[in-house]
C-alpha positions in Angstrom: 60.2 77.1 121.5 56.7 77.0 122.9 54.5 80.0 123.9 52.8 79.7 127.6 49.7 81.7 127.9 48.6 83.1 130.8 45.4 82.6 132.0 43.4 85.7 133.3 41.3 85.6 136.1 37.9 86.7 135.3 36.7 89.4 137.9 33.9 90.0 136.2 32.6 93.3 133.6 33.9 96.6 134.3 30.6 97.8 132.8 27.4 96.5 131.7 26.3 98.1 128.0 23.2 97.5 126.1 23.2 97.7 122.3 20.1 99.4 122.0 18.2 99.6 118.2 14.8 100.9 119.9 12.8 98.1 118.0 11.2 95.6 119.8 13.8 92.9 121.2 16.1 96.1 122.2 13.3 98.0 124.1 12.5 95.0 126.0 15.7 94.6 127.2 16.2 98.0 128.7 12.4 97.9 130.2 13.6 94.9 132.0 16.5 96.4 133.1 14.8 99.6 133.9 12.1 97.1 136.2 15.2 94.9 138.2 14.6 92.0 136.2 18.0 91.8 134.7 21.2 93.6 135.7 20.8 97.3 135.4 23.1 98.9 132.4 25.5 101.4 133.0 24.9 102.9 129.2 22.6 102.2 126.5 24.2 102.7 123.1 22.1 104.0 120.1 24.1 103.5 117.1 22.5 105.9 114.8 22.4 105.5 110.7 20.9 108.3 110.3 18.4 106.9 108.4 15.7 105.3 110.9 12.2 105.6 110.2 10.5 108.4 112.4 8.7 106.3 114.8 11.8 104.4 116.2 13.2 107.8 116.6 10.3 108.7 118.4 10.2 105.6 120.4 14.1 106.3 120.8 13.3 109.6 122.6 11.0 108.4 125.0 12.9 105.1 125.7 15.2 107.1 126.7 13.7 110.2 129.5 12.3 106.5 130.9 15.5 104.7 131.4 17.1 108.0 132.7 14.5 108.0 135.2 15.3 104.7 136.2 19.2 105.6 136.5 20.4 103.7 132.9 21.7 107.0 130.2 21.2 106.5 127.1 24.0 107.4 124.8 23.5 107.8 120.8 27.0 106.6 118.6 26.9 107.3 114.8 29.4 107.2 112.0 27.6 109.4 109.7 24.7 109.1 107.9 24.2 105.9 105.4 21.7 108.2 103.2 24.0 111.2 102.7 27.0 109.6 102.5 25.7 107.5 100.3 25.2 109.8 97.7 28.1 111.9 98.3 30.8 111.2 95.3 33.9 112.8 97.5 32.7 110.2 100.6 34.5 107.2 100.5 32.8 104.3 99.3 30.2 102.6 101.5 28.5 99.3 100.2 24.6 98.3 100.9 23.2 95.3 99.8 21.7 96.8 96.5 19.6 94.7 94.5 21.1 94.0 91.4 20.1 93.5 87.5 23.2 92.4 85.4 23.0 93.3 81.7 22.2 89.5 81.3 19.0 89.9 83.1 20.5 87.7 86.0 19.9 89.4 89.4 22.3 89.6 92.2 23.3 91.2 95.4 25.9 93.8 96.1 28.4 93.7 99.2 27.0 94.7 102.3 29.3 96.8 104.6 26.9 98.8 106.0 26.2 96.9 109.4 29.5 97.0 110.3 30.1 100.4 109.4 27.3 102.0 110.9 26.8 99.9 113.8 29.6 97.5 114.8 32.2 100.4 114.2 30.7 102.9 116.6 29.5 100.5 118.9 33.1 99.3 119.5 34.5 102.8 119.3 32.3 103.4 122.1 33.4 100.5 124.5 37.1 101.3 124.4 36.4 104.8 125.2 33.8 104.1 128.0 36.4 101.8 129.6 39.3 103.6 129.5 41.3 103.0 126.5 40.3 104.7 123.5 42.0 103.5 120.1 45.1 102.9 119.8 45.1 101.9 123.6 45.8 98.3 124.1 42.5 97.2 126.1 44.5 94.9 129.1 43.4 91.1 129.1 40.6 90.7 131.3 39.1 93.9 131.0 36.3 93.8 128.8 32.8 95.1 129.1 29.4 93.0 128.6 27.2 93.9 125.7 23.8 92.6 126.0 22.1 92.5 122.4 17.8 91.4 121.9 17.9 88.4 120.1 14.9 86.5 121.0 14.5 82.7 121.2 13.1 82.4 118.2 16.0 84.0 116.5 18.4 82.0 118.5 20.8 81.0 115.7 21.9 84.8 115.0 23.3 85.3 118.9 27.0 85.3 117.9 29.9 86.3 119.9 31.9 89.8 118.8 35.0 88.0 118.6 36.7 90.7 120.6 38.6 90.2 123.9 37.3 93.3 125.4 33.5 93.2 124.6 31.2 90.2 125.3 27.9 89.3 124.0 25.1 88.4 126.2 21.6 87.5 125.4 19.3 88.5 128.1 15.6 87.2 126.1 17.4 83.7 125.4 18.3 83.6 129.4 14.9 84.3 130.1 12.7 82.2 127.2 11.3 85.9 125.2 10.4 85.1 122.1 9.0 88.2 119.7 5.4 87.7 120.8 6.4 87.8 124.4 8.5 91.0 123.4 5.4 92.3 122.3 3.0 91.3 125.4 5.8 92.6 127.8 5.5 95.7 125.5 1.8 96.3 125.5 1.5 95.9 128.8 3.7 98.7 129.7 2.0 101.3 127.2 4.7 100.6 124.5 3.1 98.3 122.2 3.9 100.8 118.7 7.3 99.9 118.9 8.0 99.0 115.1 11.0 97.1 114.4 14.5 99.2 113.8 15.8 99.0 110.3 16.5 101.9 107.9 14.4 103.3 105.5 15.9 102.4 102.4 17.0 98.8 104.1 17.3 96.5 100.8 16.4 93.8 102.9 12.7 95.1 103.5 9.8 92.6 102.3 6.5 94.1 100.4 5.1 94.1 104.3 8.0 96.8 104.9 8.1 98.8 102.1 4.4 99.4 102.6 4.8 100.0 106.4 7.1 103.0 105.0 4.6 104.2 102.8 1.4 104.2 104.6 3.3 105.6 108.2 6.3 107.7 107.5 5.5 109.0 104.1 9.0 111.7 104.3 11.0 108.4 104.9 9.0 107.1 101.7 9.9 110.0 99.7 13.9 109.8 100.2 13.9 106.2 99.8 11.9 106.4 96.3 14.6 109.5 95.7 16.9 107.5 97.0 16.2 104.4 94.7 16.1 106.5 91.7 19.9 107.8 92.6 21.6 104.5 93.1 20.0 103.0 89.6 23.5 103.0 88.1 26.1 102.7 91.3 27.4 104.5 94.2 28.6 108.1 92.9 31.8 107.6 94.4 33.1 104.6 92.7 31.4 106.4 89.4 33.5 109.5 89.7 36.6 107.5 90.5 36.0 105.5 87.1 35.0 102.4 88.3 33.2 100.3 86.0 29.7 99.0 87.2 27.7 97.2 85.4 23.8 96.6 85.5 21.1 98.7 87.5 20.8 98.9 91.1 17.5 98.7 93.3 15.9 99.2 96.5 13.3 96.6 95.9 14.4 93.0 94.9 12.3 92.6 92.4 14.3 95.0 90.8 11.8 97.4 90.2 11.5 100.9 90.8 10.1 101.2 94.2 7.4 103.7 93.2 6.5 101.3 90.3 6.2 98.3 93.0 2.7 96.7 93.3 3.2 96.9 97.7 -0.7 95.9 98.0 -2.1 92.6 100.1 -5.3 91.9 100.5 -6.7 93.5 103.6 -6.6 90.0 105.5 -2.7 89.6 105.4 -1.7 93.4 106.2 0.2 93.9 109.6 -0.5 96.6 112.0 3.7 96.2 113.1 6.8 96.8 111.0 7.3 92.9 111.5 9.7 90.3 109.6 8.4 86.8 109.7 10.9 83.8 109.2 9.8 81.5 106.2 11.0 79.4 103.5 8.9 80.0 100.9 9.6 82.4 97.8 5.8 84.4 98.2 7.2 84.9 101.8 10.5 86.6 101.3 8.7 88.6 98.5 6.2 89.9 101.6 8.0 89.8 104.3 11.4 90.1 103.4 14.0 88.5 105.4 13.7 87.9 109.0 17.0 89.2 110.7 17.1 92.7 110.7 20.0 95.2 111.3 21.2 93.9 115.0 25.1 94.1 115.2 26.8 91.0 114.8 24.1 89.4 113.9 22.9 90.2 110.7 22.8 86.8 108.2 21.2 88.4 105.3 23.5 89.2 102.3 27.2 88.4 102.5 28.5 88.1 105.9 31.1 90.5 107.8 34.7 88.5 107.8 36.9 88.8 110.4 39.7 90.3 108.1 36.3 92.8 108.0 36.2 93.6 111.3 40.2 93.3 112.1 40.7 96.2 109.5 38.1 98.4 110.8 39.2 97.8 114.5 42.3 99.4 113.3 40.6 102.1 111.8 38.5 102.6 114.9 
């Protein structure tokens, strides 16, 4: 017996969403939206870790009275905080990408979750409810909202789809030819050339370049993610307290170092004024720069990558 499937006409978004990190690919976006050069959004969605360093939350704020000037809200999602929870031994357990030193002296890399459970969870939470059918609703076929995410050309490879029926990925810099230095023109030109790119404060993932942006700009967010550091050296409290064996030290820095203990300094000529991630292939330029994705849902390629068993059981969980 064979299965027909029905082919649905497409008639189009039901709404227009814009998944919105406040660095500098995101901001972009919604300035163009905000000016008529792409479609306008009908929400802007914030997915909040809790964790971002001071100045995207500040460039978060006034993103956002602009946009609502210009008819597009802005809508903040979270699932907790990454920090706090964390830490917490009676939260359930939530994996970063910790640096690893096995009792060998081999280094490794822990799981990383945290994308996905920060970002893509709430992000997706948000979609079903904004159009209509919160979960366990069945979204129908052919309703489905567009997500527009600010992946420049030069990071073309990392534009994936989200793999679900109801939300689409679109890639408004690709259409138009942005790559990061054109973000950053467009930016300065309209008065919002500070914007630093959007990644936690503790992201594992940082270079020397971000570690010292951290440092020498948002010294609080330094001081939790050295306190920070110092907490994880020996696992995640919950799986600890639940008698989990884990083995090795855990770091912030992947050097595996303490972070306060990290020699951050360049000389003057290669220090950057911008939180920035340059894509290279040499070993000296991961150490600086770290690597050059960043935090963007769906799109991360650092560490272990979210499967779609991943994503299936958290849709369910949603």
């Amino acid at each position: 017996m064979t299965t027909t499937t029905i082919a649905v006409p497409d008639s189009g978004p039901a709404l227009r969403l814009l998944s919105l990190g406040a660095g500098v690919q995101s901001t972009t976006v919604l300035l163009l939206a905000c000016e008529g050069e792409i479609p306008r959004f009908d929400v802007a969605l914030f997915a909040d870790t809790g964790w971002e360093p001071r100045a995207v939350y500040a460039n978060l704020d006034r993103l956002a009275a602009h946009a609502e000037r210009h008819g597009i809200p802005v809508r903040q999602v979270s699932a907790g905080n990454i920090r706090a929870d964390a830490l917490d031994p009676k939260h359930r357990f939530v994996s970063m990408p910790l640096h690893t030193l096995n009792p060998d002296g081999t280094r490794g890399l822990a799981r990383r979750q945290c994308t996905a459970e920060y970002k893509i969870t709430p992000l997706k939470k948000a979609a079903r409810e904004l159009l209509g059918y919160p979960h366990p609703r069945r979204v129908p076929r052919g309703v489905y909202a567009e997500q527009a995410i600010g992946i420049s050309t030069d990071e073309f490879t990392r534009a994936k789809d989200s793999r679900l029926r109801f939300l689409r990925n679109v890639f408004p810099l690709i259409d138009l030819g942005f790559d990061r230095a054109r973000c950053m023109e467009f930016l300065t030109e309209r008065g919002f050339g500070e914007t630093v790119k959007s990644a936690c404060v503790g992201c594992p993932f940082h270079g020397n370049a971000g570690w010292r942006w951290v440092r020498d700009n948002d010294p609080d967010g330094w001081a939790e993610a050295v306190e920070f550091d110092r907490a994880i050296r020996h696992g995640y409290p919950r799986a600890t307290t639940q008698g989990q064996e884990l083995r090795g030290q855990y770091f912030l820095h992947r050097s595996c170092i303490p972070l306060d203990q990290v020699d951050l300094d360049t000389p003057k000529s290669r220090t950057k004024k911008h939180l920035r991630l340059i894509t290279t292939d040499s070993a000296n330029g991961v150490e600086e720069d770290g690597d050059p994705d960043g935090c963007s849902p769906w799109s991360c390629r650092s560490g272990e990558p979210v499967s779609t068993m991943d994503q299936r059981h958290r849709e369910r969980a949603a």
